[in-house]
ZAPA-866665 format. One line per 3 residues: their letters; for each residue z, x, y of C-alpha. Coordinates in nm, 4 decimals, padded with zeros to 6 digits. Each point is the difference from the previous one (the first is absolute). Example, Ala and Ser with C-alpha at 12.3 -4.5 7.8 and 13.67 -1.06 7.14 Angstrom:
// ZAPA-866665
AS = 00.7800:01.2300:-00.4500  -00.0660:00.1370:00.3440
END
This chain:
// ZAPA-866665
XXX = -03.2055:-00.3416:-01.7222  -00.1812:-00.0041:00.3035  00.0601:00.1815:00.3082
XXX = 00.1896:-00.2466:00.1875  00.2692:00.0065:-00.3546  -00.0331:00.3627:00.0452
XXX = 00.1454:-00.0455:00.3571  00.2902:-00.2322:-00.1022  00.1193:00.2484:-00.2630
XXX = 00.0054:00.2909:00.2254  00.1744:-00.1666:00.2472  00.2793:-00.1734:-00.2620
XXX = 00.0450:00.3723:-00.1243  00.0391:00.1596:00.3318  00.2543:-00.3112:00.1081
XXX = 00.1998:00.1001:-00.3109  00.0263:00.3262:00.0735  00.0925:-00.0468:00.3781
XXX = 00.3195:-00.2598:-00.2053  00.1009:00.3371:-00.2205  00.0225:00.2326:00.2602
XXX = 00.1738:-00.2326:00.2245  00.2323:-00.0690:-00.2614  00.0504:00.3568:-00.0814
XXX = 00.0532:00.0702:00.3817  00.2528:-00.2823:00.0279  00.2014:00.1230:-00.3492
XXX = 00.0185:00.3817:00.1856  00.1163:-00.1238:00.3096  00.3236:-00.2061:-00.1282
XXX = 00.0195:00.2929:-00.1658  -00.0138:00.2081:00.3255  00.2133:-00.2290:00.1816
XXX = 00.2270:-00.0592:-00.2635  00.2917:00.1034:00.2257  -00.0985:-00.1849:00.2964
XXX = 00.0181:-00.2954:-00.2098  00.3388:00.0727:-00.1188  00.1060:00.0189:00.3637
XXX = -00.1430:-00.2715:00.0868  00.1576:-00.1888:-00.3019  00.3568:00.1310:00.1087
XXX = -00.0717:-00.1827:00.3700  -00.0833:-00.3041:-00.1721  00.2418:-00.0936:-00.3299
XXX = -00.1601:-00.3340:-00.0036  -00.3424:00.1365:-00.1443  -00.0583:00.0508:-00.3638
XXX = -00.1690:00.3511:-00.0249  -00.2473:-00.1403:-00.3000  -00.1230:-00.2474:00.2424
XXX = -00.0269:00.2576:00.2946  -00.1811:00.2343:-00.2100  -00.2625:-00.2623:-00.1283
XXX = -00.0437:-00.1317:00.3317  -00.0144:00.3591:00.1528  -00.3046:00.0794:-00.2922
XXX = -00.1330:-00.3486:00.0531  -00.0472:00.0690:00.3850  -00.1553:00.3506:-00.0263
XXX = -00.2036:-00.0327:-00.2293  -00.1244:-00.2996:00.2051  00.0208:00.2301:00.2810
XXX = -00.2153:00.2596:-00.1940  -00.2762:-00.2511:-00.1331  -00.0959:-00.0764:00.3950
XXX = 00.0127:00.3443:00.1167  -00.1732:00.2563:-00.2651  -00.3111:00.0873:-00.0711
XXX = -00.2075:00.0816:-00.2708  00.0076:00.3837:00.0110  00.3561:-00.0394:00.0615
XXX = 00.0428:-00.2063:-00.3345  -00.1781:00.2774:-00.2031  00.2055:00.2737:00.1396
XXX = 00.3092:-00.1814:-00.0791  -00.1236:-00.0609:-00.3192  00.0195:00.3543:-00.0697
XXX = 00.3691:-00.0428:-00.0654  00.0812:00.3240:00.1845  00.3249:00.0184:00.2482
XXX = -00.1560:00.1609:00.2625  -00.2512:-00.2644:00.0061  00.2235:-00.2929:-00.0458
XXX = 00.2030:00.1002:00.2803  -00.2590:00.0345:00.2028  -00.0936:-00.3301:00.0220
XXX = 00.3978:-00.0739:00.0339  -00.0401:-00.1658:00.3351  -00.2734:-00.2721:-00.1470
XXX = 00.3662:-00.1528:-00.1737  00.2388:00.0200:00.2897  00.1572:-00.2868:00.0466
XXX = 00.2988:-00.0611:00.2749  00.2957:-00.1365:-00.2413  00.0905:-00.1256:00.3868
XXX = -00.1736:-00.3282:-00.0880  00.2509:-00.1198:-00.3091  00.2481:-00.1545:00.2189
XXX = 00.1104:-00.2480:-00.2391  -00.0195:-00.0186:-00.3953  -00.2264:-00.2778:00.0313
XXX = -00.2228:00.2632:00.1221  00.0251:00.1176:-00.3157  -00.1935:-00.2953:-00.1683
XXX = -00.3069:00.1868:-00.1793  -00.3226:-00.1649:-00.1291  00.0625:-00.0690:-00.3855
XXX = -00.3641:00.0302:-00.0011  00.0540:00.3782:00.0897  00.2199:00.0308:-00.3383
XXX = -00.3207:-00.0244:-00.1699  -00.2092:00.1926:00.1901  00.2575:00.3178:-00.0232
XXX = -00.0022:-00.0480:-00.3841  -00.3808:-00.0605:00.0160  -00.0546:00.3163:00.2198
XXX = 00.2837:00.2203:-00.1681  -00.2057:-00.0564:-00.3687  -00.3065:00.1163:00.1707
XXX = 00.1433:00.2699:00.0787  00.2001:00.1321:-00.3091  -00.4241:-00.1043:-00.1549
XXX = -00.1759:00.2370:00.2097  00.3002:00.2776:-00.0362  -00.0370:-00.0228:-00.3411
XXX = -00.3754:00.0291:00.0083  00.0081:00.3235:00.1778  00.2692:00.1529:-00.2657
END
């Protein structure tokens, strides 16, 4: 492999690792919010809280991919609280902007990459045990 397939590799291991920690940002902060988002349910009865909650993970972690950066991925990816919650604001998303529950409508596409992302995950945990 030459140095140029040395280049893509780094660079598809380094955008994987940005996707886990945004995803494990985005799981802690429905977490976090988890009563905000019951509140906000109770205000509007017309939502169905699975839907809110995938869209709500959907959006941060969108959120996340555009704003962190490497060294922030890594530290994440130390799995420690403090950490995680450091890096809290990187998923904060105003629930203001699901007016309607066609808002609602998430990307199947993002269905896959949550499964895709969440098995990476539970692979590198398990590699560290």
């Amino acid at each position: 492999m030459g140095v140029f397939g040395l280049i893509v590799s780094l660079a598809i291991v380094l955008s994987l690792n940005t996707e886990e920690a945004c995803m494990v940002l985005s799981a802690h902060a429905k977490r976090l919010r988890s009563d905000e988002i019951y509140e906000f349910i109770d205000q509007h009865p017309d939502f169905d809280i699975g839907d809110l909650h995938t869209k709500i993970q959907e959006d941060t972690f969108n959120l996340c991919l555009g704003l962190i950066t490497l060294q922030e991925s890594s530290e994440v990816l130390t799995f420690e609280v403090p950490v995680i919650e450091k890096y809290f604001h990187l998923v904060t998303y105003p629930f203001s902007k699901y007016s309607s529950s066609a808002d609602l409508a998430y990307s199947p596409a993002f269905n896959a990459k949550r499964a895709e992302v969440m098995l990476r995950l539970v692979q590198h945990r398990t590699k560290e045990l």
